[in-house]
C-alpha positions as CSV (number, residue, x, y, z in Angstrom):
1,X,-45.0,-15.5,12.6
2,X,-41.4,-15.6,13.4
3,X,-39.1,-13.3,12.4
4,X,-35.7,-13.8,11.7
5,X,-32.3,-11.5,11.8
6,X,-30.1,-11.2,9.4
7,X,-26.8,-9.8,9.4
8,X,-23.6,-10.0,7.3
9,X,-20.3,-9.0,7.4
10,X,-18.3,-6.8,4.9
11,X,-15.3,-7.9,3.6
12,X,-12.3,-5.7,4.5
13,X,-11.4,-4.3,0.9
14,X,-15.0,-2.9,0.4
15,X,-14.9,0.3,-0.5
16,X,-15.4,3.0,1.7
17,X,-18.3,5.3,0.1
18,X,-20.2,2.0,0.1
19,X,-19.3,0.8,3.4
20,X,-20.6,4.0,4.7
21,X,-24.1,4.3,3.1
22,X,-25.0,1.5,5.0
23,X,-24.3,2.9,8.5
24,X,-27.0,4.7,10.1
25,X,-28.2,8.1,9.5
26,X,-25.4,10.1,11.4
27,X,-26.7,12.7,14.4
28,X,-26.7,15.7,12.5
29,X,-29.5,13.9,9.8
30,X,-31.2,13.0,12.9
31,X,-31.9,16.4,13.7
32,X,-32.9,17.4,9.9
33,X,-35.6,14.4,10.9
34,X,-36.5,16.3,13.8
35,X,-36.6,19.9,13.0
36,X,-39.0,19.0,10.0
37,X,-41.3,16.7,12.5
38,X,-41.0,19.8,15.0
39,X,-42.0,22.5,11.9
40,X,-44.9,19.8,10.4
41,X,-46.2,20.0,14.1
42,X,-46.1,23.5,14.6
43,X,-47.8,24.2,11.2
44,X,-50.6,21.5,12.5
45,X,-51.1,23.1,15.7
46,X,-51.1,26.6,14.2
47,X,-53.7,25.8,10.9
48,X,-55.7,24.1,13.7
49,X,-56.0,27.7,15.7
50,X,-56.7,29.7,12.6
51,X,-59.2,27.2,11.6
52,X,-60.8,25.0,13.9
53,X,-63.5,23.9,11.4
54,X,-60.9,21.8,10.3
55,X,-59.9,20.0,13.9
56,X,-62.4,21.1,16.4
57,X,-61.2,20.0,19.4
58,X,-59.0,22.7,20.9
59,X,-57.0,19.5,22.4
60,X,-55.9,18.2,19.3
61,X,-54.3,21.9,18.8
62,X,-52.5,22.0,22.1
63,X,-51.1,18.3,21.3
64,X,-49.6,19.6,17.7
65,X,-48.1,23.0,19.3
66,X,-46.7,20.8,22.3
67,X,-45.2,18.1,19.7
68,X,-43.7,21.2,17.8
69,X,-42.1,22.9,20.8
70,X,-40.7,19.3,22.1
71,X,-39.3,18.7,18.7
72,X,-37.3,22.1,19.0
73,X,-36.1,21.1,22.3
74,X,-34.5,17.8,20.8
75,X,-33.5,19.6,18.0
76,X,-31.5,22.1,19.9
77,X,-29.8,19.2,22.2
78,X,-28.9,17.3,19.1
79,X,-26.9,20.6,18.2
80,X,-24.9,20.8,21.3
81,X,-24.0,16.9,21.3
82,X,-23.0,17.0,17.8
83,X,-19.7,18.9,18.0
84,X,-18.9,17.2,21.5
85,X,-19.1,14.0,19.9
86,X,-17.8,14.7,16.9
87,X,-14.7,16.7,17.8
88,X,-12.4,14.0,19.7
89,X,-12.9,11.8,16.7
90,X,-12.2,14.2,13.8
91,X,-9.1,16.3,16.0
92,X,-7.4,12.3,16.0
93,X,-8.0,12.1,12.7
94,X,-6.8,15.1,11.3
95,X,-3.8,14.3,13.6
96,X,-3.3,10.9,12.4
97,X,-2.9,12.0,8.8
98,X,-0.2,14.8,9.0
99,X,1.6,11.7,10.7
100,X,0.8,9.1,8.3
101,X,2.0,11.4,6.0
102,X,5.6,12.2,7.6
103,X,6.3,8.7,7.6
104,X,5.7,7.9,4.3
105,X,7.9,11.2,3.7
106,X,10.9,9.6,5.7
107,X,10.7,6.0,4.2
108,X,10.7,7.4,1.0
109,X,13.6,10.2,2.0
110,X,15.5,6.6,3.4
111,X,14.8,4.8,0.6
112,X,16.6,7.6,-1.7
113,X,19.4,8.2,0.3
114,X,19.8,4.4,0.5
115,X,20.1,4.5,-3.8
116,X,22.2,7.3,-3.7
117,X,25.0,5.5,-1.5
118,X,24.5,2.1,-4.0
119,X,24.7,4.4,-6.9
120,X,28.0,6.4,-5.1
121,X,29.4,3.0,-4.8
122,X,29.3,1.5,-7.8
123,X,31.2,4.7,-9.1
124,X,33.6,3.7,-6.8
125,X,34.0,0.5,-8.1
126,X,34.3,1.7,-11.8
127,X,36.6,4.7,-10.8
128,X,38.8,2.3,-8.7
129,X,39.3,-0.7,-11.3
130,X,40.0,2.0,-13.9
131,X,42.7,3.2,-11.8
132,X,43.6,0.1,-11.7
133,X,43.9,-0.9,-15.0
134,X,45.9,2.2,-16.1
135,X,48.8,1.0,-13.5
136,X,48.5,-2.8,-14.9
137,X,49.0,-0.7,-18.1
138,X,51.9,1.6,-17.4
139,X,53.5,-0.3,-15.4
140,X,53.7,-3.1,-18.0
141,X,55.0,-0.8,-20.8
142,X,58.0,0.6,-18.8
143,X,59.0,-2.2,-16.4
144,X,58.4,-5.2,-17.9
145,X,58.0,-5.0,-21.5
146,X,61.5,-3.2,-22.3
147,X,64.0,-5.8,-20.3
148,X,61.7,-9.0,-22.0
149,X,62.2,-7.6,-25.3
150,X,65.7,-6.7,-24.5
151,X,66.7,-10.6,-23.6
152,X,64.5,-12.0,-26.2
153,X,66.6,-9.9,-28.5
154,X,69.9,-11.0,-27.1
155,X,69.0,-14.6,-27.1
156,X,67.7,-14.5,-30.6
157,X,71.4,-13.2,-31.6
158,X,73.0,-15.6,-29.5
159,X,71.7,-18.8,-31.5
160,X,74.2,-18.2,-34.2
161,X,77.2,-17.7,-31.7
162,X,76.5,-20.9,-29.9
163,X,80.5,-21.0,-29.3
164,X,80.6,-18.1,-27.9
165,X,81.3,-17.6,-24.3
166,X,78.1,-17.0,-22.1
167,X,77.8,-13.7,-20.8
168,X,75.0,-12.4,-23.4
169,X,73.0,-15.4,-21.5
170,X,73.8,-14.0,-18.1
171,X,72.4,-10.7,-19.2
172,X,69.3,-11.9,-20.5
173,X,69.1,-14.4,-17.3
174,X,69.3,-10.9,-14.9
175,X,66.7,-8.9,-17.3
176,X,64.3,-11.6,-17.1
177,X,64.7,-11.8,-13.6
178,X,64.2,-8.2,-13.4
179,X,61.4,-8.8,-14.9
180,X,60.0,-11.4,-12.6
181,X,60.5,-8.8,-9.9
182,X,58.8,-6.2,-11.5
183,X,55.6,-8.6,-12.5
184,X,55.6,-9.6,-8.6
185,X,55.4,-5.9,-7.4
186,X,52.3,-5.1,-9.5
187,X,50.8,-8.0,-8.3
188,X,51.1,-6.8,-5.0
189,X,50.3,-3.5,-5.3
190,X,46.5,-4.4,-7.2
191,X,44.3,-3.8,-4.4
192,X,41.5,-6.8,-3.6
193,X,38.5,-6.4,-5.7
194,X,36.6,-5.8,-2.8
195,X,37.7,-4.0,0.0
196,X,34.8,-5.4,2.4
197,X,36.8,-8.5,1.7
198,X,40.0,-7.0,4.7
199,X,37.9,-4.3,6.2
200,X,39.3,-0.6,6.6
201,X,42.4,-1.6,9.2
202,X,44.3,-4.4,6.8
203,X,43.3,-2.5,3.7
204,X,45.3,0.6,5.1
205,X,47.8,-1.8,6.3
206,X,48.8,-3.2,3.2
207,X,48.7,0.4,1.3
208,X,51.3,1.1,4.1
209,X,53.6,-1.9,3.2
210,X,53.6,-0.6,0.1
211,X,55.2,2.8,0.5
212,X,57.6,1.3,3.1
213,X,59.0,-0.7,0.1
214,X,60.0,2.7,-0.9
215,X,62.5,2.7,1.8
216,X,60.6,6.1,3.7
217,X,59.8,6.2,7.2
218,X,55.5,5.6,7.4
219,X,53.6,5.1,10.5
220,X,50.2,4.0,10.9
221,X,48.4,4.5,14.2
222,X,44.8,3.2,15.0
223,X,42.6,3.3,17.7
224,X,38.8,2.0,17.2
225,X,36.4,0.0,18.5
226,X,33.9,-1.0,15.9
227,X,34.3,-4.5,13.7
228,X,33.7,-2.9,10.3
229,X,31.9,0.5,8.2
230,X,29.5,0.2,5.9
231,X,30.9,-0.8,2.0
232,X,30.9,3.3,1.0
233,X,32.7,4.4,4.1
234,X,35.5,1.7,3.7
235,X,36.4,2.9,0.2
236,X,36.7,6.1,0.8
237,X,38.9,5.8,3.8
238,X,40.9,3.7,1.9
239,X,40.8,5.5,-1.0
240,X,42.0,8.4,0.8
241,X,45.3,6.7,1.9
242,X,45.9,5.4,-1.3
243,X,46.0,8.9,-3.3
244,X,47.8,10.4,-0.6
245,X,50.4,7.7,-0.3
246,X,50.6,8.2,-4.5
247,X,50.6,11.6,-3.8
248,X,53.1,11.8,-1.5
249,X,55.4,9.5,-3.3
250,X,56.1,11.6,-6.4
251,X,57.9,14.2,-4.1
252,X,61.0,13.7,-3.4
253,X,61.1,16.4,-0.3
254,X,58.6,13.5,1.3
255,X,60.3,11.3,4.1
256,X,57.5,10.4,6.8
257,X,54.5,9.7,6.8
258,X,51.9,9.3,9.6
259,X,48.5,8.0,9.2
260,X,46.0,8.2,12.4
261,X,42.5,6.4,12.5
262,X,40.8,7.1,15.7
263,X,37.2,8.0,17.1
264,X,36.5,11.5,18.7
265,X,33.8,13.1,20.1
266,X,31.1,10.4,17.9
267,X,33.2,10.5,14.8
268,X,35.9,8.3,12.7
269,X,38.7,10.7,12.4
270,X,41.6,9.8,9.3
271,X,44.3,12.3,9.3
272,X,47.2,11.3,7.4
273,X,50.1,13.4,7.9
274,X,53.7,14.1,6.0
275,X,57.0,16.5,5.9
276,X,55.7,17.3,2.4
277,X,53.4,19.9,0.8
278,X,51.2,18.3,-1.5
279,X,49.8,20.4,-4.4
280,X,46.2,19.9,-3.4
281,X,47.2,22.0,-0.1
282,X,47.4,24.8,-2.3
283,X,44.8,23.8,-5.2
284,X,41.7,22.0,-3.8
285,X,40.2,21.0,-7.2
286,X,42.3,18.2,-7.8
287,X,40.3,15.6,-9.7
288,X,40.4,13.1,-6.9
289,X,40.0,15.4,-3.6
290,X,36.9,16.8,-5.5
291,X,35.4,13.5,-5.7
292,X,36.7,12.7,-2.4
293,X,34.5,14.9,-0.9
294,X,31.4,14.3,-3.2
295,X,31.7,10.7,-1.5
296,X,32.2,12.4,1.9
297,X,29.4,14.8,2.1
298,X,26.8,11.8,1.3
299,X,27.6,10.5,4.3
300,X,27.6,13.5,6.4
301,X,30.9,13.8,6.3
302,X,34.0,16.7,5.7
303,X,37.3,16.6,4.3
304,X,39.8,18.9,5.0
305,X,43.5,19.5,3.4
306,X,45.9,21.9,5.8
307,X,49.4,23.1,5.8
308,X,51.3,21.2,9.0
309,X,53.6,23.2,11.6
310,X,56.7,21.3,9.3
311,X,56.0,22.4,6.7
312,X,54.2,19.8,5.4
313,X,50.7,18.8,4.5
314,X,47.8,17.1,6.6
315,X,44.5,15.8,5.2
316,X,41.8,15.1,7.1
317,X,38.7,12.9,6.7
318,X,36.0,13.2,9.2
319,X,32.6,11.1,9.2
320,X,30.3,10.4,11.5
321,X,30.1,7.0,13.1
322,X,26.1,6.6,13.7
323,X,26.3,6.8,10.2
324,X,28.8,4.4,8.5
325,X,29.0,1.7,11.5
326,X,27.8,-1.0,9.9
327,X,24.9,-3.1,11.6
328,X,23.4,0.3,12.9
329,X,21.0,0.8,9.5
């Protein structure tokens, strides 16, 4: 008669209380196995003493008291090998899960902090095109608005004094031009809508040529070495400059303006500098600065507003660059 083997292989997924009941009996049921075979022997060899009627050959006794006492033996060894082999393996485990555990802890930690920068950004956005829009919307009411409807007036009265001579066109030619002018410089000052489109250096550039069209004295130094920042640090650099600049423009004590961009000691220092004394050196819950530094402090960052040797004002952005560099993740 031949006999044949037969194995098979569990699939992967199967689950683990099933996988399990078909290992072998582990070491420590082993030596249940044993310790009853050593007591069954014992009992044998002593029932056999007490009553050799039953067995009675005094050899058969010795055998079952020798069995029992051998039985103890390998029960006791099975003891001491137990732990030693069963000790590496569970100490690696029990290591392996406070790990597993960490891991999952800072993927999911990454993962929020990741959602709260998109969600930060898109605020950004919303806050920034609003800004926007209420410029496009002021701007349109005083400067444009009043000298079109002025020459649209005069050239409205001037169709019934077609033989007069032209100087009501001339004035409606130079508010129309005026016009044209003021049209061109809103254009201009609309920021992209997307600032990843220049990066942080030409965006700061341009908010510069703005205020120099103001006929002040502005200087903007930079010194880095990185291509660009992530999307979150970008805007709030930039948006720093551009409040300021605003800021900075409504006082007529302002003159210069100096605006530095450089790394130090790890970090992306912004300072940006003038011979005024902005309110928000006095008052730091201005709207903006407060929200400013909301943005700030998700990336690790400060923001500090102090009162220059001038007497003027310097605000400072600090953030550091492992964390807005972009490419480093």
């Amino acid at each position: 008669m031949v006999s044949k083997q037969v194995s098979f292989i569990l699939p992967a997924n199967t689950p683990h209380l099933f996988r399990s009941s078909l290992r072998m009996p582990d070491s420590r049921t082993c030596s249940l196995l044993l310790v009853m075979i050593a007591m069954v022997a014992i009992a044998g060899g002593i029932v056999v003493c007490l009553a050799p009627d039953i067995v009675p050959s005094p050899v058969m006794a010795t055998v079952f008291v020798i069995d029992g006492l051998a039985g103890l033996v390998a029960f006791g060894a099975v003891l001491v090998a137990v732990p030693a082999h069963n000790t590496p393996s569970g100490a690696a485990k029990g290591n392996s899960e406070p790990q597993n555990l960490q891991e999952e802890f800072d993927a999911l930690k990454a993962e929020h902090q990741q959602l709260l920068e998109d969600k930060t950004f898109l605020q950004f956005l919303k806050v920034d095109q609003e800004r926007d829009r209420q410029i496009i919307a002021l701007d349109l009411h005083d400067s444009i608005l009043p000298y079109l409807t002025s020459s649209l007036m005069q050239l409205e009265s001037g169709i019934d004094r077609a033989n007069d001579p032209p100087e009501f066109l001339e004035s409606s030619i130079a508010m129309i031009r005026t016009s044209l002018q003021q049209t061109r410089r809103i254009m201009n000052c609309l920021s992209p809508s997307l600032t990843q489109d220049e990066g942080i250096v030409p965006s700061i550039e341009r908010l510069v040529r703005r205020f120099e069209a103001d006929d002040r004295t502005i200087e903007f130094r930079h010194d880095v070495n990185f291509d660009r920042l992530i999307p979150l640090a970008e805007y709030i650099l930039v948006q720093t400059v551009r409040e300021e600049l605003d800021l900075i423009r409504k006082l007529p004590s302002a003159s210069s303006v100096l605006i530095n961009l450089r790394q130090r000691n790890e970090k992306l220092v912004l300072s940006v500098a003038s011979n005024a004394y902005p309110r928000h050196c006095e008052e730091d819950e201005q709207q903006w600065l407060t929200q400013i530094r909301h943005w700030t402090e998700l990336l690790q960052g400060t923001v500090e507003s102090e009162k220059a040797p001038d007497s003027g004002c310097i605000l400072r952005v600090e953030l550091p660059l492992g964390r807005i560099v972009a490419g480093n993740g």
